[in-house]
C-alpha positions as CSV (number, residue, x, y, z in Angstrom):
1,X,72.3,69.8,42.6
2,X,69.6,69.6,39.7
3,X,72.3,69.5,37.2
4,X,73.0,65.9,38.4
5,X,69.5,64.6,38.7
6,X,69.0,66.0,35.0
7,X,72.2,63.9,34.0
8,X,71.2,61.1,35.7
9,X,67.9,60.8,33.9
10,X,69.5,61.1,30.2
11,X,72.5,59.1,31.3
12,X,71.7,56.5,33.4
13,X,74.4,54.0,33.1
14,X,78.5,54.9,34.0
15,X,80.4,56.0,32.1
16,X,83.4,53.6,32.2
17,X,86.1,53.9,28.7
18,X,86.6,56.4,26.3
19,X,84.1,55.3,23.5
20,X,81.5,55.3,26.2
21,X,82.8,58.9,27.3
22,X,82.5,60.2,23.8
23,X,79.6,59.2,23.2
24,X,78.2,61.0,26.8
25,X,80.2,64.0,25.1
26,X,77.3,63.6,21.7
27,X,74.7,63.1,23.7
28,X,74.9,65.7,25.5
29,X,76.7,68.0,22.9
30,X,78.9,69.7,25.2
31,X,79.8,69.4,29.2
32,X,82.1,70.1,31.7
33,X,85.0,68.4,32.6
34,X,84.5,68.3,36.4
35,X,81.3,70.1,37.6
36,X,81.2,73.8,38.7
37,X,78.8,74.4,41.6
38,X,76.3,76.9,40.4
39,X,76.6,76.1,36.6
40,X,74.2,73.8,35.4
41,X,76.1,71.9,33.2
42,X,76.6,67.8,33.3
43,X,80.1,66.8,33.2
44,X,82.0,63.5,32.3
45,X,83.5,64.0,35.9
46,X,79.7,63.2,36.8
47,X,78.8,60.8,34.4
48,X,81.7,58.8,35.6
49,X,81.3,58.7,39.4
50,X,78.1,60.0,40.0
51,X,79.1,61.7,43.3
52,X,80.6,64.7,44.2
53,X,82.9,66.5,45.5
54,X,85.8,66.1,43.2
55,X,89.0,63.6,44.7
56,X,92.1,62.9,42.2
57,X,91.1,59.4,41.8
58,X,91.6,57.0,39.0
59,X,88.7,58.3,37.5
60,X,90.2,61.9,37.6
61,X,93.4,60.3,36.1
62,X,91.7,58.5,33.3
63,X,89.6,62.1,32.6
64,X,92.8,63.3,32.6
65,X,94.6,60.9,29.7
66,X,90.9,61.7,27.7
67,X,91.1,65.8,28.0
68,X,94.4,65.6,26.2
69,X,94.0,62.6,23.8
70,X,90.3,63.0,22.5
71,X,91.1,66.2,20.7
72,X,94.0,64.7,18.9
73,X,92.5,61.5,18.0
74,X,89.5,63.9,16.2
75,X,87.0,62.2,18.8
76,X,85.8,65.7,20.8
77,X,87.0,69.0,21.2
78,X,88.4,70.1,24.4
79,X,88.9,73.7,25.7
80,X,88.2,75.8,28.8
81,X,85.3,77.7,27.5
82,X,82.6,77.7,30.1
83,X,83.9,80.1,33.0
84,X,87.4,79.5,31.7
85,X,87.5,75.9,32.9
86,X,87.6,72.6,31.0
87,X,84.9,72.0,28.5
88,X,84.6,69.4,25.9
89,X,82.1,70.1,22.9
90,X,81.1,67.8,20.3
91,X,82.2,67.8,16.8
92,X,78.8,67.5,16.0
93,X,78.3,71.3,17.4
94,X,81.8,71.9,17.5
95,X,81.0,74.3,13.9
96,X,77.8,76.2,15.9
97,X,79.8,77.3,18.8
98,X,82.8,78.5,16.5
99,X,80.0,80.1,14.8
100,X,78.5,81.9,17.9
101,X,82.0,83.4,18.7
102,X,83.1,84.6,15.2
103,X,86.0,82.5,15.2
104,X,85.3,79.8,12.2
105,X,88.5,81.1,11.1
106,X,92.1,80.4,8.8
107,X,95.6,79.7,10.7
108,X,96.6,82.9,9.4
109,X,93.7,85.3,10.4
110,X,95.6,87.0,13.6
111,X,96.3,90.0,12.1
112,X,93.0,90.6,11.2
113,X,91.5,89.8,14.4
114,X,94.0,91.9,16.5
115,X,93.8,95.0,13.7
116,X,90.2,94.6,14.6
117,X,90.5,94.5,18.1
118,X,89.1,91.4,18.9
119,X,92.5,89.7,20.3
120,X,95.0,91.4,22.4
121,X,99.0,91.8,21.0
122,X,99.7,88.6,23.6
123,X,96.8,86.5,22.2
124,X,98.1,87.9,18.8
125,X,101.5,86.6,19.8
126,X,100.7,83.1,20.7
127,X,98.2,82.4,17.7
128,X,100.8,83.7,15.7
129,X,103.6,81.5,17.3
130,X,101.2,78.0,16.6
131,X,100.7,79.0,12.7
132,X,104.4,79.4,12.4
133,X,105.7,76.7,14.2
134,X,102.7,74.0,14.6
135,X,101.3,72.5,17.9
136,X,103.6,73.5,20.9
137,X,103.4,72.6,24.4
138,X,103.8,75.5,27.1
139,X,107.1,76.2,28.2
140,X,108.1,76.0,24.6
141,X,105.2,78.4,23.1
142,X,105.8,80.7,26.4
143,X,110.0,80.7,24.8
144,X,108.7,81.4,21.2
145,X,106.4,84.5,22.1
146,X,109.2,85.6,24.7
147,X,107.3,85.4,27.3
148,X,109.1,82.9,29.3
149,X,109.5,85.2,32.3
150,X,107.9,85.5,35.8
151,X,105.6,88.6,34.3
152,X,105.3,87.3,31.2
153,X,104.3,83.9,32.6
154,X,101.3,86.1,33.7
155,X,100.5,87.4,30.4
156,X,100.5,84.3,28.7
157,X,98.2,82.3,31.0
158,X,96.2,85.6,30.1
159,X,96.6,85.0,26.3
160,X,96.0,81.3,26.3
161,X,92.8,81.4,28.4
162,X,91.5,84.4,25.9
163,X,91.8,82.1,23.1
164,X,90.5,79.0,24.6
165,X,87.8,80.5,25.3
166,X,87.1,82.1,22.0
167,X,88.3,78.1,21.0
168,X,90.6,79.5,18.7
169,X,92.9,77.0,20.1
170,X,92.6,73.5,21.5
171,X,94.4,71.2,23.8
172,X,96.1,68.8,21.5
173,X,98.0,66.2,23.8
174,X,100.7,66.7,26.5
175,X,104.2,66.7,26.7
176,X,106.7,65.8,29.6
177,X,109.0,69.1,29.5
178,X,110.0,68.9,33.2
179,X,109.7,66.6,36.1
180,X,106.6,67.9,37.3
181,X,103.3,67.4,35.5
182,X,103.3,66.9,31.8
183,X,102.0,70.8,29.8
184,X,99.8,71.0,27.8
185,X,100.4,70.8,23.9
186,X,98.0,73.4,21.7
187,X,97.1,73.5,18.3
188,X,95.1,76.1,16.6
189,X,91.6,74.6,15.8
190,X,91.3,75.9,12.4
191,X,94.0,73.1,12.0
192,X,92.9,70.4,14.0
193,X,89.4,70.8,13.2
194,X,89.5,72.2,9.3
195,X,86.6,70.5,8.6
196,X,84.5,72.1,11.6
197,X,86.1,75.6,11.2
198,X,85.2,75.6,7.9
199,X,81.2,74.7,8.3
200,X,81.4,77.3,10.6
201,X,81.8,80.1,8.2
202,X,78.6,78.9,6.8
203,X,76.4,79.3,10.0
204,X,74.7,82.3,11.1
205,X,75.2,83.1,14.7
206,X,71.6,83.2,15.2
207,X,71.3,80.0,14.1
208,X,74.1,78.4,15.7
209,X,72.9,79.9,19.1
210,X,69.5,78.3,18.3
211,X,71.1,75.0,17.9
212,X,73.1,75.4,20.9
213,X,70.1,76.0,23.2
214,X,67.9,73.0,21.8
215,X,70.5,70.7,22.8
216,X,70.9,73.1,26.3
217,X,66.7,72.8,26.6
218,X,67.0,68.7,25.9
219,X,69.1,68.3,29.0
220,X,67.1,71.0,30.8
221,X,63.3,71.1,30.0
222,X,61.8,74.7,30.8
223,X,65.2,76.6,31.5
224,X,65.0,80.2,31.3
225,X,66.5,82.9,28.7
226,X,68.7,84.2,31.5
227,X,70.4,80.8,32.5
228,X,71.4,80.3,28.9
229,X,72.3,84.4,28.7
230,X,75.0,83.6,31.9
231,X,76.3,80.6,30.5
232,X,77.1,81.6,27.1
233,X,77.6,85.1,27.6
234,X,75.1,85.8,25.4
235,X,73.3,89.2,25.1
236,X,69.3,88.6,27.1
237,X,67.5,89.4,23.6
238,X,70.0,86.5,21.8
239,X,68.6,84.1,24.7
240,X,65.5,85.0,24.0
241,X,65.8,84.6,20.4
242,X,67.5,81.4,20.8
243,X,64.6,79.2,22.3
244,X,61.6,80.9,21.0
């Protein structure tokens, strides 16, 4: 997989604890958390093992522990943006992807965005439930927006994975509400991340999407307008625009 080889050669050593895993998330200003075949992305997953496939070892555990506690401890930002699976971003570039998806935003700014029709009413719902009530983890956010139901169990995973990966929300710790595995706590990230949120309002998209794809083209000498179009769901002429 020539995402791999490309790692290895910009990350040569392990990664073995978490300062060593945030600063692999700086260098390469954003990754996966376990890699996707067919996306050319490095991830921590990776970085840590160098091997693939993917077994729940104690290197998945420990990934595990840092997915929920880095974004809390303000040490990397952690939501399932690329191909709505788990994706940490610097905090470094954290304010250029905000600013590539419009979403630099207040707490309060739901209405807006579902008046405009960029949320639906169950996105709406959720955001609106975390700026009332503060971080909540899932079976109590699902009981807030009423939809703690079989059906509206469906909706929400809907709603949560529409905001993630606008990263209007964040992971932001875990909670034990059952026996089973601990949920996951989220927070709105123009609370989490103020500081962040709020240099995003002064980026242009153009110019956060040029950032972006430096970084992308520092990991990946010579990749095409198209890969970064797929990967960021960018419009071709943006790609374009992006590493000229």
């Amino acid at each position: 997989m020539r995402a791999r080889h490309e790692a290895d050669m910009r990350w040569p050593r392990g990664v073995r604890t978490a300062a060593e895993a945030v600063r692999f998330i700086d260098a390469a200003g954003y990754c996966l958390l376990f890699p996707i075949q067919n996306v050319p992305l490095p991830s921590l997953y990776y970085a840590m093992t160098r091997r693939t496939p993917i077994t729940w070892d104690d290197y998945a555990a420990k990934l595990w522990e840092w997915k929920d506690n880095f974004p809390r401890q303000h040490r990397a930002f952690y939501s399932k943006y690329f191909h709505g699976r788990g994706t940490f971003i610097s905090l470094k570039l954290l304010p250029h992807f905000l600013a590539m998806e419009g979403t630099g935003l207040e707490a309060g700014d739901h209405g807006r965005m579902y008046a405009t029709g960029r949320i639906t009413a169950d996105a709406r719902a959720v955001w609106e439930a975390l700026d009332t009530h503060g971080p909540l983890a899932t079976l109590e956010l699902r009981q807030v927006c009423k939809l703690d139901s079989k059906a509206g169990n469906k909706r929400y995973k809907r709603a949560i994975l529409e905001l993630s990966r606008a990263l209007v929300v964040v992971h932001f710790g875990a909670e034990q509400e059952t026996g089973a595995w601990a949920s996951s706590r989220f927070e709105l990230t123009a609370r989490a991340f103020p500081k962040e949120a709020a240099a995003a309002r002064h980026l242009a998209p153009d110019a956060a999407r040029q950032a972006v794809a430096k970084k992308y083209l520092a990991w990946h000498p010579g990749a095409k307008p198209g890969i970064l179009a797929r990967l960021f769901r960018w419009p071709k002429a943006d790609a374009v625009a992006a590493i000229m």
